[in-house]
N, C-alpha and C positions, 0 to 999 in steps of 0.2 A: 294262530294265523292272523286275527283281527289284531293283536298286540302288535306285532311283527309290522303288519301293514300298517298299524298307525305309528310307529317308529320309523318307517321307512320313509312315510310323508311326511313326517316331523322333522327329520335331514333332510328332505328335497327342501321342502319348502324354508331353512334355515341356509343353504344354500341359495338361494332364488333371493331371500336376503337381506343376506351379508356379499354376497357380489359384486365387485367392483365394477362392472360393467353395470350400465342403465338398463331393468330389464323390465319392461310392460307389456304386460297382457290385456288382448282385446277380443270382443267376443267378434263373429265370424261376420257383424257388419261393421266391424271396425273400430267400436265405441270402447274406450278402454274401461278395462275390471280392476286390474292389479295393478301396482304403478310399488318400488321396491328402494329403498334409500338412496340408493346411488342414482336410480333413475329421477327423484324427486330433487337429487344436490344437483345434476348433470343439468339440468332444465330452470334451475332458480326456483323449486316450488319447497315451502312448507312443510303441506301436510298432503297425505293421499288424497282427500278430501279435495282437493284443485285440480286436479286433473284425472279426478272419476269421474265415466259419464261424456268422456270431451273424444271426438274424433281420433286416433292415435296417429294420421296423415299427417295432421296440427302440429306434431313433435319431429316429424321425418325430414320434414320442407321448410326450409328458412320463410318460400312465397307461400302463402297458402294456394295460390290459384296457379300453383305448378302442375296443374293438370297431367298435363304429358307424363310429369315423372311417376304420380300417382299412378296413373294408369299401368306404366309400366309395371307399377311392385304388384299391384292387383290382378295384372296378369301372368305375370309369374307365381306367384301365391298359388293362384289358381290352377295349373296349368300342368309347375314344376311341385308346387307346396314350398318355394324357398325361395327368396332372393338378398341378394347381399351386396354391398357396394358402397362408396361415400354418400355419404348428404352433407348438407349445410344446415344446422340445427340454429333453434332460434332459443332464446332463454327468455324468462320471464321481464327482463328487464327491457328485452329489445335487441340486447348482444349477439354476434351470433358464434358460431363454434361449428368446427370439422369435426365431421365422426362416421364411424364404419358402421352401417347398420344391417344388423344380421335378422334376417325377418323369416318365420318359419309358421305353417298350419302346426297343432297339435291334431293326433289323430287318436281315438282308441284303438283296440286289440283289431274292429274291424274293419278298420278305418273310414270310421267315420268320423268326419272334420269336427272338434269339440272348441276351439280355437284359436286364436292366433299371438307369437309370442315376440315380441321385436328387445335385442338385444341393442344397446347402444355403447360405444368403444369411442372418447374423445381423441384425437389423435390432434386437434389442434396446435399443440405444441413440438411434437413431431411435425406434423408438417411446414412449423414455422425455422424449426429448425435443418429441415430440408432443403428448404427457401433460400435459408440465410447462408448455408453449407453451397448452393449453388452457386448462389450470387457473389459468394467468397472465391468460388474456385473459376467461374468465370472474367472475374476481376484480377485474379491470378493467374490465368493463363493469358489473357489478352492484356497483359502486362506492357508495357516497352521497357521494363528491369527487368533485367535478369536474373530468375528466381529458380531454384531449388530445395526442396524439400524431402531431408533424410527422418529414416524410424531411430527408434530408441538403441540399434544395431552401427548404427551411423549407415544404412546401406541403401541411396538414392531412389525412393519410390516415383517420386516426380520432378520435375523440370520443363519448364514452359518454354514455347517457343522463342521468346527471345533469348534464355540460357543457350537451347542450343542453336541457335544460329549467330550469339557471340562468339563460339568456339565451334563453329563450326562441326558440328558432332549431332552423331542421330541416336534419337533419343534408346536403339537397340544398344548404342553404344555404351552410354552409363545408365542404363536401370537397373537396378538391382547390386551396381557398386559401390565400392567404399571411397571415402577420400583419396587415399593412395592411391589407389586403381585408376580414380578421374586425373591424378595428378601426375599419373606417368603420360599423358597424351602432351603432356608439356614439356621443356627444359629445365624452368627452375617456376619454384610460387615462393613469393617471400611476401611475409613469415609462413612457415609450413605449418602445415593443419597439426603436426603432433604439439608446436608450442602451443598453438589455440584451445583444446579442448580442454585442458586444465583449467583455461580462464571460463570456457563457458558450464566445467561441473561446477566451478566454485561461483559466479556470477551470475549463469545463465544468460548472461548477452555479452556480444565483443564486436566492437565498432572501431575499425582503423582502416587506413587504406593497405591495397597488396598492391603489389607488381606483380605478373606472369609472364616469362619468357618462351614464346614457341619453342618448335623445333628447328626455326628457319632463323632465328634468332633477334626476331621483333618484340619486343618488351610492349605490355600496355598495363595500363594502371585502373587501380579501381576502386573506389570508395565501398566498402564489404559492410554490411549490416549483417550477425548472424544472432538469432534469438531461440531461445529453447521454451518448449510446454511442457511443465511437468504434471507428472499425478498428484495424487494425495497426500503420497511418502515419498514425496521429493525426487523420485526417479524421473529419466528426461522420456517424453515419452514420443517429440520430434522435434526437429530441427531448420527454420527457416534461414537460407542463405540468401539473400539477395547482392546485388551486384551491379553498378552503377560505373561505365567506363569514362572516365575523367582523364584516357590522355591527350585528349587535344586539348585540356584545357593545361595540362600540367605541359602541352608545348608550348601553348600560350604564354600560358609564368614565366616558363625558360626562356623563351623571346622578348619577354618583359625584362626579366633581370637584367640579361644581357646590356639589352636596349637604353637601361639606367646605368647600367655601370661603364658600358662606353661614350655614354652622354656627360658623367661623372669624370670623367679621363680626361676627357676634353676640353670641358669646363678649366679645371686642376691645372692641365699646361697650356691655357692660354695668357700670354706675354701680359695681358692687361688686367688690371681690379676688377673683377665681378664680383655679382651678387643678384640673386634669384628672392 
């Protein structure tokens, strides 16, 4: 049984670690005992040596004098025996870092509080990348292009409000469909999406302008940007459309040519020598 029992603490504590989570133990006034690799890399420290003996609130709080929050975990601790939630972590250098700190009393068989064991979980880069995932998707929705964005299916997950309020369409109308499907609410789209998608497995982007002709039979024009994201193994894994409507500029031109070419005419049969 004593073999047993010291094999069993032999995996606990090789577990406790090799953990990639930060894990420190403190005794029940808070000073920490054990401090575990991950917890020594997660912090900037060395050796255990530097932060045995130190506050464990010191590692929780970016401010030291964040009382309030302090309080908060010491009354939970207390109260519940747990609490858990973000902090802002400070590292040895001054840096600081996001992380989930899982804070727990140890108790024995009869529970009495032996002490206390705080887990740390960086999530910094997660949250940078949640940031950036927002500030991406916010900057594509409040777009003035009109943008949509198909899966690896080609089948419309999203479209921002200026797609559909260029084509007037609500967004129950194309979610979840195909190119086809979007392209029956039209007359005609030239070039059609089936010549397109060859060039974007083989390039992964296709830059031309299209024409679309309603139903009522208004033609407008558009400078199309479509870019693909793939995986690993080269599969597409989505598809950004954007859409840029250039026909008042393409009446412009047409009003320009003209405007040359019967200025040109005129020049040409007038009775007398010129020269510009």
């Amino acid at each position: 049984e004593r073999r047993e029992s010291e094999q069993a603490l032999l995996i606990k504590n090789f577990a406790l670690a090799s953990s990639l989570n930060g894990i420190g133990i403190a005794d029940l006034s808070g000073i920490v005992t054990y401090a575990n690799k991950s917890f020594l890399t997660l912090f900037g420290y060395e050796e255990e040596a530097d932060v045995i003996g130190k506050p464990i609130h010191l590692f929780a709080h970016d401010d030291n004098d964040a009382t309030s929050d302090i309080r908060e975990v010491w009354t939970s601790l207390q109260d519940r025996g747990q609490w858990s939630g973000e902090v802002l972590g400070r590292k040895r250098s001054g840096a600081t870092f996001n992380a989930v700190l899982n804070a727990s009393v140890v108790r024995d068989q009869s529970g009495t509080p032996l002490c206390m064991m705080a887990s740390f979980f960086d999530i910094t880069d997660i949250k940078n990348t949640r940031e950036e995932l927002r500030l991406k998707n916010t900057a594509i929705a409040s777009s003035p292009t009109a943008m949509a964005i198909f899966d690896r299916d080609f089948r419309l997950i999203f479209a921002n409000d200026a797609f559909l309020s260029e084509f007037d369409i609500t967004r129950n109308e194309v979610q979840g469909k195909r190119p086809p499907d979007i392209v029956s609410f039209f007359e005609t789209v030239t070039p059609s999406f089936d010549d397109v998608i060859p060039l974007l497995k083989e390039k992964g982007a296709w830059n031309r302008e299209i024409s679309i002709t309603g139903k009522e039979g208004d033609t407008r024009y558009f400078n199309t940007s479509i870019r693909c994201s793939f995986d690993e193994e080269g599969n597409i894994l989505y598809i950004l459309v954007s859409l840029v409507n250039v026909t008042e500029f393409r009446s412009i031109e047409t009003a320009l040519k003209s405007s040359r070419q019967k200025l040109s005419e005129t020049i040409e049969f007038m009775p007398d020598p010129t020269f510009i």
